[in-house]
C-alpha positions in Angstrom: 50.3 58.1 -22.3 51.3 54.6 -22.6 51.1 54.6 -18.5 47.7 55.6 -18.5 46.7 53.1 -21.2 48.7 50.1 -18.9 47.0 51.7 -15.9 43.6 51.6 -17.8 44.0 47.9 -18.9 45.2 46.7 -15.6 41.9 48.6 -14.2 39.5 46.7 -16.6 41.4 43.3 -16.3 40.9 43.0 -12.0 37.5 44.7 -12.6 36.5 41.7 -15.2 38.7 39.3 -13.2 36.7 40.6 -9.6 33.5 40.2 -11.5 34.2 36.9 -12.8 36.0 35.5 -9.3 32.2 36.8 -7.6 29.8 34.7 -10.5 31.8 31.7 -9.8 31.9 32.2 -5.9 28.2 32.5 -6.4 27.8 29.6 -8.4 29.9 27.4 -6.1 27.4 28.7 -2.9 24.2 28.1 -5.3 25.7 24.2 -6.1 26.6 23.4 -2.5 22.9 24.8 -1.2 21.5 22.2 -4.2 23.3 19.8 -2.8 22.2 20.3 0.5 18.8 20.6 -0.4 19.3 17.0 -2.4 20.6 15.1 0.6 17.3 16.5 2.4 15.3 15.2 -0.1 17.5 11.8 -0.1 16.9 11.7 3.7 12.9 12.1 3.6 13.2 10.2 0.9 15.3 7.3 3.0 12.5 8.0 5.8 9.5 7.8 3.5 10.6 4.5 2.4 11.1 3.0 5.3 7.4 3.8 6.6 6.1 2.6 3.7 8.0 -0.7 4.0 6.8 -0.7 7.7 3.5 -0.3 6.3 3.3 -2.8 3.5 4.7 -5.4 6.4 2.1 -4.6 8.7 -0.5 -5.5 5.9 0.9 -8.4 5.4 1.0 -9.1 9.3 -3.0 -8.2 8.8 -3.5 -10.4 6.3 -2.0 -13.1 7.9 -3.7 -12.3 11.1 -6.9 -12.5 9.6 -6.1 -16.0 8.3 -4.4 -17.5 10.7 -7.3 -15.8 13.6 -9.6 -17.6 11.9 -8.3 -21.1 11.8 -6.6 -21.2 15.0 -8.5 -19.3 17.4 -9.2 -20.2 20.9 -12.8 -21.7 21.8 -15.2 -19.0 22.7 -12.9 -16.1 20.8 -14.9 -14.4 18.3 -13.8 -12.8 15.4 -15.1 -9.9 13.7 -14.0 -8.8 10.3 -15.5 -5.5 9.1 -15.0 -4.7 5.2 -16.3 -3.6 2.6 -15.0 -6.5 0.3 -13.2 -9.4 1.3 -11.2 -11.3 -1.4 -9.9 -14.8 0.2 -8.3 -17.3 -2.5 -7.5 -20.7 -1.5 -7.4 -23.9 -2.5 -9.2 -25.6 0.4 -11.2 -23.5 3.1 -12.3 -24.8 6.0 -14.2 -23.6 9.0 -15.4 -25.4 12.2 -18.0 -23.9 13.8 -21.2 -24.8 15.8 -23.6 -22.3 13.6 -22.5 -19.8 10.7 -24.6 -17.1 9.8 -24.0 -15.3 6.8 -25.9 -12.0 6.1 -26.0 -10.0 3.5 -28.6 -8.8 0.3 -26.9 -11.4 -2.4 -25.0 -15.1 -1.4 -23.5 -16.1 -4.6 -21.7 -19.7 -4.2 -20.3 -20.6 -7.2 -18.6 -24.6 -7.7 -18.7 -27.2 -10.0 -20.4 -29.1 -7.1 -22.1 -27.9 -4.3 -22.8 -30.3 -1.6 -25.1 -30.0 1.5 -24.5 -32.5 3.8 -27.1 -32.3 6.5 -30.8 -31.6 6.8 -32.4 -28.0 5.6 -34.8 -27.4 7.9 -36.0 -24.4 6.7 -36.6 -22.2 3.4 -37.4 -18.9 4.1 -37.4 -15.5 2.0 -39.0 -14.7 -1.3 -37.7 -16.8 -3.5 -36.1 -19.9 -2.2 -35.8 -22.0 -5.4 -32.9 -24.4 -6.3 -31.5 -24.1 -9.8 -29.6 -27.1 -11.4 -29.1 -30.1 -13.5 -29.0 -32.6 -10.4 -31.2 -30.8 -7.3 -32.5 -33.7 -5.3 -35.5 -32.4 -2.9 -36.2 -34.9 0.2 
């Protein structure tokens, strides 16, 4: 009888023991498939990042473009921006050109002072007042 009890106990013991040595072998292959799956997601990660860097540089390239296009281009190059807004801030902005047409449904210029240094040869549209303090009419 005590035989049979030992056999019985040893029985349950490597059953438990088997059961036990499977969940953890399990576990382990579950936590190294996680961490495979993290390093993928590090890697795309890693890649997504860089294209995003490549893209924010290539804005800034744009931007510069646009600026430094405008300033510095070669006689009889014309430049063509096409956007739906265009925010420029500087402190000083100059252009050189021969004729500058501007078109568009609203010109707003807004200054302190706004000078016109040259001869206005024509007003033309449907209303073509001047508003100010100081508006001097030759």
């Amino acid at each position: 009888m005590r035989y049979v009890l030992l056999l019985c106990t040893i029985l349950s013991v490597t059953v438990l023991t088997s059961f036990e040595t499977s969940a953890v072998s399990d576990n382990r292959t579950e936590v190294e498939q996680l961490k495979m799956a993290l390093n993928d997601m590090r890697a795309k990660l890693d890649k997504l990042n860089e294209r995003l860097t490549e893209l924010d540089n290539q804005c800034i390239q744009l931007a510069q473009g646009v600026s430094i296009q405008s300033t510095s281009r070669p006689i009889g190059m014309e430049l063509q921006v096409h956007r739906s807004q265009i925010d420029m801030k500087a402190r000083e902005l100059e252009i050189d050109s021969d004729k500058i047409t501007i078109t568009g449904k609203i010109l707003t210029l807004k200054a302190d002072t706004i000078i016109i240094d040259g001869e206005i040869k024509s007003k033309t549209g449907n209303d073509t007042n001047l508003k100010g303090s100081n508006i001097k009419d030759n």
